[in-house]
DSSP file (Angstrom, degrees, kcal/mol; ACC not computed):
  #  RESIDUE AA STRUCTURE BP1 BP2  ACC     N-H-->O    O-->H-N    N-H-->O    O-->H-N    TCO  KAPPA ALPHA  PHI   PSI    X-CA   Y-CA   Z-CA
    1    1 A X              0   0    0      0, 0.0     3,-0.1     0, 0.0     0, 0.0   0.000 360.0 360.0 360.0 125.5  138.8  129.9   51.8
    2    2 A X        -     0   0    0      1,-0.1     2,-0.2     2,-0.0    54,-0.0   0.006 360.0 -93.7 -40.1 157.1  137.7  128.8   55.4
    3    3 A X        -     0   0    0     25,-0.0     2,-0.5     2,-0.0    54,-0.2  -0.615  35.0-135.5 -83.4 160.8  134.8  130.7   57.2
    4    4 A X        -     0   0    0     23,-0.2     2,-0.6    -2,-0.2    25,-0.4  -0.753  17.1-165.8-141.3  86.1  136.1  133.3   59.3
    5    5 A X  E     -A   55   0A   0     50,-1.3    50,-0.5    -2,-0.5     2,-0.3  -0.629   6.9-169.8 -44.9  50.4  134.3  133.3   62.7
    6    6 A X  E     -A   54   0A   0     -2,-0.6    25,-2.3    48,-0.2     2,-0.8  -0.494   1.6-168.7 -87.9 118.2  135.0  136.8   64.9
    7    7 A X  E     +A   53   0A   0     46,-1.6    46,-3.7    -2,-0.3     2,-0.2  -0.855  25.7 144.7-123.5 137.9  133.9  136.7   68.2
    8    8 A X        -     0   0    0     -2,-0.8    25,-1.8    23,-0.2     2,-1.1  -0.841  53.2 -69.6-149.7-173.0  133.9  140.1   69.8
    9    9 A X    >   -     0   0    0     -2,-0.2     3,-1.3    23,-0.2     6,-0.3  -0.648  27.4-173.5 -97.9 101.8  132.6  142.4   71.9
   10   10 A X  T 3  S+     0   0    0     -2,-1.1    -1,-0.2     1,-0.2    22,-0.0   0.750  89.4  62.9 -32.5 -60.5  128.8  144.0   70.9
   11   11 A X  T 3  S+     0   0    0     -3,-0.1    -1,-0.2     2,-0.1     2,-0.2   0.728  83.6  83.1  -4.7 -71.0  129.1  146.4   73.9
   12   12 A X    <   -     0   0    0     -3,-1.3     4,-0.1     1,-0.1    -4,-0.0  -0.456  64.1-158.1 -67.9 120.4  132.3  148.2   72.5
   13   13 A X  S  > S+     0   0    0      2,-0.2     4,-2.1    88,-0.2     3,-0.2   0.708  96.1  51.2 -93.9 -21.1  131.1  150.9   70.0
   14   14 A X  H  >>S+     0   0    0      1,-0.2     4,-2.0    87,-0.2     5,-0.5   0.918 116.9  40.9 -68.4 -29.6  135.5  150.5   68.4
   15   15 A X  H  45S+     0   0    0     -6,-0.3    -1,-0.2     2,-0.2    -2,-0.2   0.547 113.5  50.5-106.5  11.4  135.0  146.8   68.3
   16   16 A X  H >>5S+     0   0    0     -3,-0.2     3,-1.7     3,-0.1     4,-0.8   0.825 124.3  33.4-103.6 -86.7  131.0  147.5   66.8
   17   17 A X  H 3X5S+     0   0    0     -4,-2.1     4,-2.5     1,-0.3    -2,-0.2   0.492 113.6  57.6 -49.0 -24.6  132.8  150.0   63.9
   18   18 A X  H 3X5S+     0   0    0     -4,-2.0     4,-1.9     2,-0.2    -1,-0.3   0.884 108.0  44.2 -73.2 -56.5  136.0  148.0   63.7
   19   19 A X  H <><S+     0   0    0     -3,-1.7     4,-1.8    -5,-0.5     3,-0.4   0.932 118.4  54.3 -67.6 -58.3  133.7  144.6   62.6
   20   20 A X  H  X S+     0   0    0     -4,-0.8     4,-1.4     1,-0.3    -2,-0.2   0.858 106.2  46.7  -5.8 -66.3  131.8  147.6   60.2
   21   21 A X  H  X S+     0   0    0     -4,-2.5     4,-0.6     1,-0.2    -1,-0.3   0.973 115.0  48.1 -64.3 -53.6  134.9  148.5   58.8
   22   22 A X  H >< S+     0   0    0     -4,-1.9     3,-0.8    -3,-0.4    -2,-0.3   0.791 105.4  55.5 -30.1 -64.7  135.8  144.5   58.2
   23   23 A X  H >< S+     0   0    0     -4,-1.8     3,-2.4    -5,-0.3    -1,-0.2   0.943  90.1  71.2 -86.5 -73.2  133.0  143.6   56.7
   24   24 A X  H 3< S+     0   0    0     -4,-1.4    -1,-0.3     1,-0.3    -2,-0.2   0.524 125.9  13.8  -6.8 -63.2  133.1  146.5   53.7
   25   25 A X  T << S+     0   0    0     -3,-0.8    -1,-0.3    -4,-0.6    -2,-0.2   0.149 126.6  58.4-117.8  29.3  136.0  144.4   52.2
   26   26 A X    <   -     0   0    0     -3,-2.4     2,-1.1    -4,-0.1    -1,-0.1  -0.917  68.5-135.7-164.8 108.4  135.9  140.9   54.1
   27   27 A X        +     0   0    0     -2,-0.2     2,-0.2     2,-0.1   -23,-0.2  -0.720  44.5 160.3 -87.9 115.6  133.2  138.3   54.4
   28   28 A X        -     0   0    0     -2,-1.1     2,-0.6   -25,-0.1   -23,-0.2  -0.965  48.5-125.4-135.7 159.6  133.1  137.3   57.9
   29   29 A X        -     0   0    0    -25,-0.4     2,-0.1    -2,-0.2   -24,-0.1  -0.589  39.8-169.3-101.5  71.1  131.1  135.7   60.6
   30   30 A X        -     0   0    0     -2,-0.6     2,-0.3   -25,-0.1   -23,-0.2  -0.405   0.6-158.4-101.8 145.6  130.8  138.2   63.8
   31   31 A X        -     0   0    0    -25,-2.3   -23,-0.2    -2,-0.1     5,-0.1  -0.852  31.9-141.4 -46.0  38.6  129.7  137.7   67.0
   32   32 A X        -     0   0    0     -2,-0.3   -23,-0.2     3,-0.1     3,-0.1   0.486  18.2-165.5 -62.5 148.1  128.4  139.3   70.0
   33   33 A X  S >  S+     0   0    0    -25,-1.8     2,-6.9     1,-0.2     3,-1.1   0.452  96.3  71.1 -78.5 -84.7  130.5  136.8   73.1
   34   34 A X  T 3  S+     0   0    0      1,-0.3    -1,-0.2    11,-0.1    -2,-0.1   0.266 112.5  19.9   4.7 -27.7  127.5  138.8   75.0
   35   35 A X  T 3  S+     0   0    0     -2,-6.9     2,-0.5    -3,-0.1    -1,-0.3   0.034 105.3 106.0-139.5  12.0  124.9  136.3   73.1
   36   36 A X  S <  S-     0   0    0     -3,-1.1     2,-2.4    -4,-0.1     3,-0.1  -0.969  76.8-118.7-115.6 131.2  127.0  133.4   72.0
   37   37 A X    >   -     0   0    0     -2,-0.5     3,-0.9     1,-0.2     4,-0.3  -0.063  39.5-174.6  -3.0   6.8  127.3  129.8   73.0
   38   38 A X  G >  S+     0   0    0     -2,-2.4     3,-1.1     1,-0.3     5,-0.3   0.415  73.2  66.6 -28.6 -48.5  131.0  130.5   73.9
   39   39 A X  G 3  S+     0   0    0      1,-0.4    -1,-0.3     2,-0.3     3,-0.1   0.328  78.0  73.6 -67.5   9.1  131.5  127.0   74.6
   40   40 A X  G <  S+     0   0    0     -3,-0.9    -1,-0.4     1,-0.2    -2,-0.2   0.154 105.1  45.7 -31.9 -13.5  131.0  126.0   71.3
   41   41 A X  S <  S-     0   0    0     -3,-1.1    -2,-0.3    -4,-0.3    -1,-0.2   0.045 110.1-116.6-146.0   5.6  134.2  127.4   71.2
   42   42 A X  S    S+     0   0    0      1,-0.2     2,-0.3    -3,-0.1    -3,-0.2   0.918  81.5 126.2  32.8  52.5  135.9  126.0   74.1
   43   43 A X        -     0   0    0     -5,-0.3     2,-0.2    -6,-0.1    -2,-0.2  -0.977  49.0-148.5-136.0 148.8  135.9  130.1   75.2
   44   44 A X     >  -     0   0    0     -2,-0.3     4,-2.3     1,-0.1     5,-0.3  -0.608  24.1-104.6-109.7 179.1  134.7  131.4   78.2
   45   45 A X  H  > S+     0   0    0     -2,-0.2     4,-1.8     1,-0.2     5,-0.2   0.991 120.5  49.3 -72.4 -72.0  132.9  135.2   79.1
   46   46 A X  H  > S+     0   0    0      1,-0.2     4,-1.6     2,-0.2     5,-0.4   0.852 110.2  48.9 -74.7  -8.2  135.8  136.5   80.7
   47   47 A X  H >> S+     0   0    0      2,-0.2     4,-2.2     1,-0.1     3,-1.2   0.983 116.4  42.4 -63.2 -53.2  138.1  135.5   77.9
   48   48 A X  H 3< S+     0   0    0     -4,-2.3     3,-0.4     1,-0.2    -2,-0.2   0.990 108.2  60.0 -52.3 -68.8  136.1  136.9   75.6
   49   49 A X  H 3< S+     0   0    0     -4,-1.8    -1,-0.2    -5,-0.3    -2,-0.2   0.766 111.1  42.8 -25.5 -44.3  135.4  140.2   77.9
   50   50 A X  H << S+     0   0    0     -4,-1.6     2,-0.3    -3,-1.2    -1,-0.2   0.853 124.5  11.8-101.5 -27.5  139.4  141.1   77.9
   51   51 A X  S  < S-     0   0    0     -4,-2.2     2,-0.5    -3,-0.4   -42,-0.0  -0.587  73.8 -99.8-126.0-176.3  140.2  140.4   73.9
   52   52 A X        -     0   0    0     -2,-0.3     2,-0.6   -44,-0.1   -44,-0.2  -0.941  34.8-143.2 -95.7 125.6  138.8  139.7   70.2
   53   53 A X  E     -A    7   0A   0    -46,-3.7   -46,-1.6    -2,-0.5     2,-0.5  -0.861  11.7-162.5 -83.6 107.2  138.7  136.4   69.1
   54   54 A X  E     -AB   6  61A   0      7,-1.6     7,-2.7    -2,-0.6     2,-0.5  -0.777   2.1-164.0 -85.7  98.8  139.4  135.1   65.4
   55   55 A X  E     +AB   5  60A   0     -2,-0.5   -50,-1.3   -50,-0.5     2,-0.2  -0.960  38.1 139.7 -72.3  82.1  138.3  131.3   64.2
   56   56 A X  E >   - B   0  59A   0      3,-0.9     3,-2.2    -2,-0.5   -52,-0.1  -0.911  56.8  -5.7-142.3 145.5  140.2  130.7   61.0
   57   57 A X  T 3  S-     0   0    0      1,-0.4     3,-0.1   -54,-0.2   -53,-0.1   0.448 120.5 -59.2  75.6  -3.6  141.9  128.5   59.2
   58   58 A X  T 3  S+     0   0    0      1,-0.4     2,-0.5     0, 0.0    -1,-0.4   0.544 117.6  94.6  88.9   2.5  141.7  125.7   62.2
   59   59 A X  E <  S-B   56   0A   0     -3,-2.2    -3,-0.9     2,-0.0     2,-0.5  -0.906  75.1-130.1-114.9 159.9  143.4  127.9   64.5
   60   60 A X  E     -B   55   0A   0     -2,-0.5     2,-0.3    -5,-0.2    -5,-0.2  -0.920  27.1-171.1-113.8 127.4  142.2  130.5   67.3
   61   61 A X  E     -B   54   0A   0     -7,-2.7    -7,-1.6    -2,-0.5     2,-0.1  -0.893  13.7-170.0-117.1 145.8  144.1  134.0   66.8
   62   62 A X    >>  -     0   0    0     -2,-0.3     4,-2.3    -9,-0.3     3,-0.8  -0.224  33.1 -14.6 -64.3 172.6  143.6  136.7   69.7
   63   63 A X  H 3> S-     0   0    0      1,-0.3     4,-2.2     2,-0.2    28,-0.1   0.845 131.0  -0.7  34.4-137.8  144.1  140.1   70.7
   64   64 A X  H 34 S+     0   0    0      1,-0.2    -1,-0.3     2,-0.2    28,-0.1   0.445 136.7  53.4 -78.9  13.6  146.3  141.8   68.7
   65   65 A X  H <> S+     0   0    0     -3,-0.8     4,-0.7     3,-0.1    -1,-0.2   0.270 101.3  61.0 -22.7 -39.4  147.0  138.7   66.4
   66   66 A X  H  X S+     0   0    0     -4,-2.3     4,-1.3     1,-0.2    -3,-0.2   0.762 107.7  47.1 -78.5 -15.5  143.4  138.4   65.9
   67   67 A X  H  X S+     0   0    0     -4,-2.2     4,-2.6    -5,-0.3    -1,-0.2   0.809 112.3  42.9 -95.4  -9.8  143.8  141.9   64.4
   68   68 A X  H >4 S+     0   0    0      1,-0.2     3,-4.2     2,-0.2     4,-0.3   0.800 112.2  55.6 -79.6 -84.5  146.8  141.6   62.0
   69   69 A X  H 3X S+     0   0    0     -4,-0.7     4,-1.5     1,-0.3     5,-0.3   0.431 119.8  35.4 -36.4 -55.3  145.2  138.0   60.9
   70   70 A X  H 3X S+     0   0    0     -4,-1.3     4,-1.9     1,-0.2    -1,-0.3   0.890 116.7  50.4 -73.0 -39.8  141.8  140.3   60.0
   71   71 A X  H <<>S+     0   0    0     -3,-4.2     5,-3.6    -4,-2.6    -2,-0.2   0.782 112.0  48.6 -76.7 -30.5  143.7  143.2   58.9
   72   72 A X  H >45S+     0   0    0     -4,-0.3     3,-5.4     3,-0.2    -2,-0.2   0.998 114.9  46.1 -29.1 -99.4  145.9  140.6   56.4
   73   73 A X  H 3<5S+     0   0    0     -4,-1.5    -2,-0.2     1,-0.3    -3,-0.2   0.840 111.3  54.6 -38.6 -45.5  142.6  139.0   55.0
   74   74 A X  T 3<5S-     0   0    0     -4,-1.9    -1,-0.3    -5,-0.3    -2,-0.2   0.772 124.6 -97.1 -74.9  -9.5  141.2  142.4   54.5
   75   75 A X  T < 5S+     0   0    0     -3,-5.4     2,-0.3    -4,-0.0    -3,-0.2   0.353  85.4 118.8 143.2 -37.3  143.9  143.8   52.5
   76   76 A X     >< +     0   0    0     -5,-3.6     4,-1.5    -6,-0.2    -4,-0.2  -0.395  25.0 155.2-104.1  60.8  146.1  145.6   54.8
   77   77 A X  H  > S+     0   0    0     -2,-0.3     4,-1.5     1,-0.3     5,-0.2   0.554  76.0  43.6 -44.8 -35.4  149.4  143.9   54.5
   78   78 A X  H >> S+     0   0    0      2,-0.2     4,-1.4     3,-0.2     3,-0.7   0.894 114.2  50.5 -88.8 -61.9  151.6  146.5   55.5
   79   79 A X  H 3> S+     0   0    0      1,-0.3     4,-1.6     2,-0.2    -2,-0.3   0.972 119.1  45.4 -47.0 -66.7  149.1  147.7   58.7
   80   80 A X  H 3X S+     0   0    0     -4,-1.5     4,-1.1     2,-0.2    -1,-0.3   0.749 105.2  55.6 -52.7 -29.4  149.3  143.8   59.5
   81   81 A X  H XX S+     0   0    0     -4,-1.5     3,-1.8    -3,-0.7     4,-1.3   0.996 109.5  53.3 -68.3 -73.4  153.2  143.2   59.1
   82   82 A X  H >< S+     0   0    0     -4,-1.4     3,-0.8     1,-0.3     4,-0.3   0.739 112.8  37.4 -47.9 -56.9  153.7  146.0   61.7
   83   83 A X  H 3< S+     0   0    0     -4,-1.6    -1,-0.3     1,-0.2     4,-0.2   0.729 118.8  50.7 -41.3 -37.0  151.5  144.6   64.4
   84   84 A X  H << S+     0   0    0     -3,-1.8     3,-0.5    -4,-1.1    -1,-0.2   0.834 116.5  43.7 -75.3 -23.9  152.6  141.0   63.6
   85   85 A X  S << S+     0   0    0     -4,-1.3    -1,-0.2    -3,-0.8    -2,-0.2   0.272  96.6  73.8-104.4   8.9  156.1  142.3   63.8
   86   86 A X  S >  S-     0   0    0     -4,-0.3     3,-1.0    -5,-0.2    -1,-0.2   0.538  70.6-178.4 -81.8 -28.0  155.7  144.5   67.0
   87   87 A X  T >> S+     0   0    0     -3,-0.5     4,-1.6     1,-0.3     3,-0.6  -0.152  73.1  11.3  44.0-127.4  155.6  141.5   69.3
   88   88 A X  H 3> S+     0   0    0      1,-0.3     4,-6.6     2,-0.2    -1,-0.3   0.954 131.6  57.7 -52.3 -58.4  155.2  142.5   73.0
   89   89 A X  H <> S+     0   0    0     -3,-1.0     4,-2.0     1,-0.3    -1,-0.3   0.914 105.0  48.0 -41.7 -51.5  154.3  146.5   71.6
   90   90 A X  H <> S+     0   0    0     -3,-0.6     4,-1.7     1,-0.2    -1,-0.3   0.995 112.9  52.1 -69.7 -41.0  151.5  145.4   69.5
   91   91 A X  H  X S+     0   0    0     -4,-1.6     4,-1.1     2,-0.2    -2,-0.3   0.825 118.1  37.8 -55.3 -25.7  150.0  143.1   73.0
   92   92 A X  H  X S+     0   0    0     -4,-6.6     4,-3.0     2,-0.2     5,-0.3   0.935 112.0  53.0-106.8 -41.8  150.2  146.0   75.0
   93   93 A X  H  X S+     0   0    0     -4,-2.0     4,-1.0    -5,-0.2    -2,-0.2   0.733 115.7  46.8   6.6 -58.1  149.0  148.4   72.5
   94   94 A X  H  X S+     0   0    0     -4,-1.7     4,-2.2     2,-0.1     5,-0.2   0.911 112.1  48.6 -56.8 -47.2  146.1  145.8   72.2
   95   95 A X  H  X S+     0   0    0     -4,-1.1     4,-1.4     1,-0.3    -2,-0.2   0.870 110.8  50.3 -85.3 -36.8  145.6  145.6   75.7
   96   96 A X  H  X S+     0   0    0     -4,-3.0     4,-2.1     1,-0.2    -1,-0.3   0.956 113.0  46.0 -52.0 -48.0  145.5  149.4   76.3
   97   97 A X  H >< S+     0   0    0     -4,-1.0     3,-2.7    -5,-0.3    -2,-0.3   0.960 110.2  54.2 -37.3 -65.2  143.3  149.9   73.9
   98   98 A X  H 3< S+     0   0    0     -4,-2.2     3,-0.5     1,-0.3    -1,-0.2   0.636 118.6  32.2 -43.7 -45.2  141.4  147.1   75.3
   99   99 A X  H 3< S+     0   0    0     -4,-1.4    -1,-0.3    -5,-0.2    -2,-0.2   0.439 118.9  61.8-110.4 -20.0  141.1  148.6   79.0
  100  100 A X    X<  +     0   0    0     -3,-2.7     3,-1.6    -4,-2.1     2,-0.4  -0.041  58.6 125.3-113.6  52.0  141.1  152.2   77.5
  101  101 A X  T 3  S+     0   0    0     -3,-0.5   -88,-0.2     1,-0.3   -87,-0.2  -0.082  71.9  52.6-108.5  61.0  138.1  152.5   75.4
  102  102 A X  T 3  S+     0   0    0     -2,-0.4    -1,-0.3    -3,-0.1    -2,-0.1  -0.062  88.8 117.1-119.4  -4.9  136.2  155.6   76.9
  103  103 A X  S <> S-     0   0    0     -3,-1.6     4,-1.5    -6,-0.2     5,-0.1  -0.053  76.9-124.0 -43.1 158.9  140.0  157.3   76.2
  104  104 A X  H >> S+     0   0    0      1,-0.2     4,-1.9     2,-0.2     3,-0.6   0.984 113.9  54.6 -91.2 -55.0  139.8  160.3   73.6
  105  105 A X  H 3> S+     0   0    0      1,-0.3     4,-1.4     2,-0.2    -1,-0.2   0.649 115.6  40.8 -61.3 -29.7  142.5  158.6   71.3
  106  106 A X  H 3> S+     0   0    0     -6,-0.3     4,-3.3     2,-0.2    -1,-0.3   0.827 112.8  53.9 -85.5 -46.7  140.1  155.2   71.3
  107  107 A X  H <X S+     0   0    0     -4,-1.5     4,-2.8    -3,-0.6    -2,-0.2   0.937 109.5  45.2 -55.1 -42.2  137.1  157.2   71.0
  108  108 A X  H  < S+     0   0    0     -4,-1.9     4,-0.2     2,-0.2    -2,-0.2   0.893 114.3  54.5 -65.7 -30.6  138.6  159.1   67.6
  109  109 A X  H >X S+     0   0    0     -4,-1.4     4,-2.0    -5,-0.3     3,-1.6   0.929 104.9  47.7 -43.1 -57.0  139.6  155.7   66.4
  110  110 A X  H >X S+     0   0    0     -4,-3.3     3,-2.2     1,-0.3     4,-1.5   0.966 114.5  50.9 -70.7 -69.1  136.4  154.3   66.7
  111  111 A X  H 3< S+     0   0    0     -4,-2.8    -1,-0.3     1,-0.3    -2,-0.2   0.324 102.4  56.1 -63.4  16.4  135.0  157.5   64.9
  112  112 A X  H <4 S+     0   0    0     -3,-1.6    -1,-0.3    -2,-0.4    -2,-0.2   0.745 108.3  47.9 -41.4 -66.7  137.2  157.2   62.3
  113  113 A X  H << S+     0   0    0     -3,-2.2    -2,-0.2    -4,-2.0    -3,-0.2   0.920  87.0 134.6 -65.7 -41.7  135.7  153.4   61.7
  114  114 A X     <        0   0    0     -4,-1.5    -3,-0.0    -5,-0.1  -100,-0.0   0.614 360.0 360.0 -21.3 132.6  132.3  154.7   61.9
  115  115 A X              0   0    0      0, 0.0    -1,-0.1     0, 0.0    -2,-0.0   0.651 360.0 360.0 -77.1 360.0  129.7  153.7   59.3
């Protein structure tokens, strides 16, 4: 198995519990962008700022791709199917999330993932 590279945002206390949650059943290698090299990665700070990125397998998975692809590897086939199979719904899904995370629905999420 390839190494599995997550480059996300440190800042975001969903995307701090969310890599939390990951790690329990998934060895991966996560990231702050805040504090990485990005260009290492032929990614820039604002790419990084609006989504998650995923480095596997010789490809770069995004957004809501980057989470089925994690959520897949971690276990949760059926939670990944739906997202992969949601098309436009799971990207703006992502992207609300993304843009709403002081929201109470984002916030419960994130305590949910909580260590």
């Amino acid at each position: 198995m390839t190494e599995i590279i997550v480059i996300y945002d440190g800042n975001c206390e969903l995307c701090k519990n969310s890599i939390f949650w990951i790690e329990k059943k998934l060895k991966i290698k996560a990231l702050d962008f805040h504090t990485t090299v990005l260009s290492k990665f032929n990614l820039t700070f604002d790419q990084c700022s609006r989504e998650v990125f995923v480095l596997a397998d010789a490809k770069i998975f995004r957004g809501a791709k980057a989470v089925a692809f994690l959520l897949r590897r971690r276990g949760n086939k059926v939670l990944s199917l739906l997202i992969a199979l949601s098309g436009p719904l799971g990207r703006i899904g992502y992207q609300w999330v993304a843009r709403n995370r002081s929201s109470a629905p984002v916030k419960l999420l994130s305590r949910l993932l909580k260590p």
